[in-house]
C-alpha positions as CSV (number, residue, x, y, z in Angstrom):
1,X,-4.0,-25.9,-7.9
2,X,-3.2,-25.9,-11.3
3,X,-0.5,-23.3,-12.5
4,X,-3.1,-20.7,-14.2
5,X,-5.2,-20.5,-11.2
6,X,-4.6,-17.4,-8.7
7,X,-3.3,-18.3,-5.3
8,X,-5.3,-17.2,-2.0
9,X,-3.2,-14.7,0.3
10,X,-4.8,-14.7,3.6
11,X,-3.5,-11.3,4.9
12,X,-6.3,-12.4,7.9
13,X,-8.6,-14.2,9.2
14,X,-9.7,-18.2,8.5
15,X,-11.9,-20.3,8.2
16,X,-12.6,-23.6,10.1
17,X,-15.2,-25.4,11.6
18,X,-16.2,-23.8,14.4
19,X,-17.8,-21.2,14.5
20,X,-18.3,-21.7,10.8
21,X,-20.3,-24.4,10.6
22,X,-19.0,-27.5,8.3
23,X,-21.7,-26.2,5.6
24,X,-20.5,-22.7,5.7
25,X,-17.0,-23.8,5.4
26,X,-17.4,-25.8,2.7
27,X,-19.5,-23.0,1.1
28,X,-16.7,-20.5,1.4
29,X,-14.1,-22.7,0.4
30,X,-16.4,-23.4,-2.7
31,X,-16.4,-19.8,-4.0
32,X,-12.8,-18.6,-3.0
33,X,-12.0,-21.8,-5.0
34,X,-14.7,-19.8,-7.8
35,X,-12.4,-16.7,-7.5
36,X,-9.0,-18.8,-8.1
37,X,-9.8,-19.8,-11.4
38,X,-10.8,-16.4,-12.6
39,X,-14.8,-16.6,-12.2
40,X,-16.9,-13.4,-10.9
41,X,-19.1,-13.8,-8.8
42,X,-22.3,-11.4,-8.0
43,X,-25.1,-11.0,-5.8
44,X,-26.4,-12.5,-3.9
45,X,-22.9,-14.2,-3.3
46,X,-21.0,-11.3,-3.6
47,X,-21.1,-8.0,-3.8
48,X,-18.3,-5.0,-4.9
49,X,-16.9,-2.8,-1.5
50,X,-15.3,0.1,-3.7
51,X,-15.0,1.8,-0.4
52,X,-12.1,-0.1,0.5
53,X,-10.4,-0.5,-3.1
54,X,-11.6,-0.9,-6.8
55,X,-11.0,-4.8,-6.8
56,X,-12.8,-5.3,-3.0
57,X,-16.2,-6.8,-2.9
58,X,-17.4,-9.2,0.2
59,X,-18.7,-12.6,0.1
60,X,-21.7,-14.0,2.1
61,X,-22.6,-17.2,3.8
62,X,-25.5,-17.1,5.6
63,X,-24.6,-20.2,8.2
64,X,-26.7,-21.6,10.8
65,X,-26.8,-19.0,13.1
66,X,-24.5,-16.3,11.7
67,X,-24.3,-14.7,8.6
68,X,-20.3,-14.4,7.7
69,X,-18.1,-12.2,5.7
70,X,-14.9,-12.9,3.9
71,X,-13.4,-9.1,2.3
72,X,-11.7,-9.9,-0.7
73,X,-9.4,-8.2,-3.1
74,X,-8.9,-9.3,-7.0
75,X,-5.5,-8.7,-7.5
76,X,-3.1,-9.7,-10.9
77,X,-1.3,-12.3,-9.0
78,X,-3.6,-13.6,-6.3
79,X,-7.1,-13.4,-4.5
80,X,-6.1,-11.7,-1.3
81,X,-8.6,-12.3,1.7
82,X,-8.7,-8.7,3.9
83,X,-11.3,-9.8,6.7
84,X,-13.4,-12.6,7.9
85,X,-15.7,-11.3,10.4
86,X,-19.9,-12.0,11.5
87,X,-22.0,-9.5,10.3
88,X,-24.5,-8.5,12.9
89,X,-25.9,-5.2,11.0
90,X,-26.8,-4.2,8.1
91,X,-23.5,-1.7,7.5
92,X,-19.9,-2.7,7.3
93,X,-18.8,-1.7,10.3
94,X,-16.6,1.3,9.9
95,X,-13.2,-0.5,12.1
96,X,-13.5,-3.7,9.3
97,X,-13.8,-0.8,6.6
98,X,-10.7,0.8,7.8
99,X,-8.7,-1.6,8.8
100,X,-9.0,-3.9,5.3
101,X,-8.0,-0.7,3.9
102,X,-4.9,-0.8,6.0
103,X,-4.5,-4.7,5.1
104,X,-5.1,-4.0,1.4
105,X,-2.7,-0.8,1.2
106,X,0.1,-3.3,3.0
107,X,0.1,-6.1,0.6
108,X,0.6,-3.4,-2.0
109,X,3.7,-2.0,-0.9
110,X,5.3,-5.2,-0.3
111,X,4.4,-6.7,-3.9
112,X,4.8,-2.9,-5.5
C-alpha cells in the first residue's frame, strides 16, 4: 500500500474463497483495490446507495452461482466496507439497509 492510498476498514463481512468463488474474489479484491487509490467506479460495477449515507454505493460481482454485494462507504481517511451479503432480489433488503446505517453511523463517532 503505498502511503497516498486510502486503507480498507472492514467494519464487516469478508471475503474468501468459499462461497466466493476464486474469480469473484479476485474480482472484488480488484476494485476495492480501484477504490484505495482514489478511482470511482460506476455502473455496471457500482452503483451509489444514498439511502444509507451520501458516500455509500454497492459493488457487484456476479460469481458463479451468486451474485454478491460488498456496501461501501468513501470516507476522507479510508474505504470502509458496511456489508458483504448475496443478493437474491432485486431490492436491498431493508435489515442490510438498516443495519449498514447502524455500521456507518458507528465508525463515525469513533473517528468524529
Amino acid at each position: 500500500m503505498e502511503l497516498h492510498d486510502k486503507p480498507l476498514v472492514w467494519i464487516h463481512g469478508e471475503i474468501k474463497t468459499p462461497p466466493f468463488s476464486k474469480e469473484g474474489r479476485l474480482e472484488a479484491g480488484f476494485l476495492l483495490r480501484k477504490l484505495q487509490l482514489g478511482e470511482s467506479l460506476s455502473l455496471p460495477q457500482s452503483r451509489p446507495l444514498p439511502v444509507i449515507g451520501k458516500a455509500c454505493h454497492e459493488i457487484r460481482i456476479i460469481d458463479r452461482d451468486k451474485t454478491w454485494r460488498i456496501i461501501y462507504s468513501i470516507e476522507v481517511d479510508a474505504v470502509v466496507i458496511l456489508e458483504v451479503f448475496a443478493k437474491k432480489t432485486n431490492k436491498t433488503p431493508k435489515r442490510v439497509i438498516e443495519i449498514s446505517q447502524q455500521r456507518l453511523n458507528l465508525y463515525h463517532e469513533i473517528i468524529g
